[in-house]
C-alpha positions as CSV (number, residue, x, y, z in Angstrom):
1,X,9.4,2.8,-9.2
2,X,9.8,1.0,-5.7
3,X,12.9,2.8,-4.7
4,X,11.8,5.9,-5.3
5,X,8.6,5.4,-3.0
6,X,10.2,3.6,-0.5
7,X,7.0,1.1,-0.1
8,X,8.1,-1.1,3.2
9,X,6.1,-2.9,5.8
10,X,5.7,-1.2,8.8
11,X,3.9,-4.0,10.9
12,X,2.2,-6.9,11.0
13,X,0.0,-9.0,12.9
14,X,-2.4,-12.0,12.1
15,X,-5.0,-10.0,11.0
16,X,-3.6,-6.5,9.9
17,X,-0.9,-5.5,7.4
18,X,0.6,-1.1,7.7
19,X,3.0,-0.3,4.8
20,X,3.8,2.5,4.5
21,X,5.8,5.1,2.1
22,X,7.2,8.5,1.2
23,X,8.5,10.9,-1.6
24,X,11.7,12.7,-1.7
25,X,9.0,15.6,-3.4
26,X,5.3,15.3,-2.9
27,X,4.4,18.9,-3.7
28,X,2.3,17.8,-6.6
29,X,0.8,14.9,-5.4
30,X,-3.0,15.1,-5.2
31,X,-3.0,11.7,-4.1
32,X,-1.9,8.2,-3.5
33,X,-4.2,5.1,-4.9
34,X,-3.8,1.6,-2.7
35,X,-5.1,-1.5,-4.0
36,X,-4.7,-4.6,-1.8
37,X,-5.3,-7.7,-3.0
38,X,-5.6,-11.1,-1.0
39,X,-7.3,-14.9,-2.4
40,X,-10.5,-13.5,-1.1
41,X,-10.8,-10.4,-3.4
42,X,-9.5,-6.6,-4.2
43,X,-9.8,-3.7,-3.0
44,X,-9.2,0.3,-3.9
45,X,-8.6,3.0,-1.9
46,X,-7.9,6.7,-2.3
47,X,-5.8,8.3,0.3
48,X,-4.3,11.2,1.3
49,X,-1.3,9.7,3.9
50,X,2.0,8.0,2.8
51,X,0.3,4.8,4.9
52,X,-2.1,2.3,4.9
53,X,-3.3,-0.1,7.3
54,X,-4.9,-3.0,5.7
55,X,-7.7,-4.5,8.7
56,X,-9.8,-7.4,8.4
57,X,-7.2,-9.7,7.0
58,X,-7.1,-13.9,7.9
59,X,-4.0,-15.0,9.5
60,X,-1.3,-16.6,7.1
61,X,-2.3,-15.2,4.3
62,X,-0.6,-13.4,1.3
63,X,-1.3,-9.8,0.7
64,X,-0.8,-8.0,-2.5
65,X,0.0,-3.9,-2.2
66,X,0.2,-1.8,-5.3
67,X,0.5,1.8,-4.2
68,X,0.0,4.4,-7.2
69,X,1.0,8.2,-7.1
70,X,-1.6,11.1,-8.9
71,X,-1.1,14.1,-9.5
72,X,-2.8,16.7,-12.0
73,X,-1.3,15.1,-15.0
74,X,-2.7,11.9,-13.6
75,X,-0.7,8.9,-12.2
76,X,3.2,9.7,-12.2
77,X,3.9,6.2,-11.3
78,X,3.4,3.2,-8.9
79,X,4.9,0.1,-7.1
80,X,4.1,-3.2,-5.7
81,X,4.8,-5.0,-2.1
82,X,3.6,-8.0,-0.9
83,X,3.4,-9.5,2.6
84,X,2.2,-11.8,4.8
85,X,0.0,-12.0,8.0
86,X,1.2,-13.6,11.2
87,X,0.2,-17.0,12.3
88,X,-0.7,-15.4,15.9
């Protein structure tokens, strides 16, 4: 659930997006799971922080975020963000 993650943009520019996000309790997390989407294509990463800095990105362009928690049990949950980059 998005409240309970907290998933918020940190920063942007025009060519990087940093969202970032935490967990009241993150004891049993093994894991968090971002995939970032743009018209271009998708991509998956498996992390160990509670942020992500996406690089590489064009200016003015929309940005897609779903950030997933796992655990042992697999994934407890996830939520979704999206965000622009800066025209300069």
């Amino acid at each position: 659930e998005k409240d309970s993650l907290n998933l918020k943009v940190l920063e942007t520019y025009n060519d990087w997006i940093k969202i970032s996000w935490n967990l009241p309790n993150n004891e049993c997390v093994l894991k968090y799971v971002v995939n970032h989407c743009d018209f271009r294509n998708c991509s998956k990463v498996e992390i160990n922080e509670t942020s992500y800095n996406a690089t590489e990105l064009l200016p003015c362009t929309k940005s897609n975020f779903t950030v997933s928690v796992h655990g042992k049990g697999g994934e407890y949950g996830s939520t979704f963000l999206e965000s622009e980059t800066n025209f300069l």
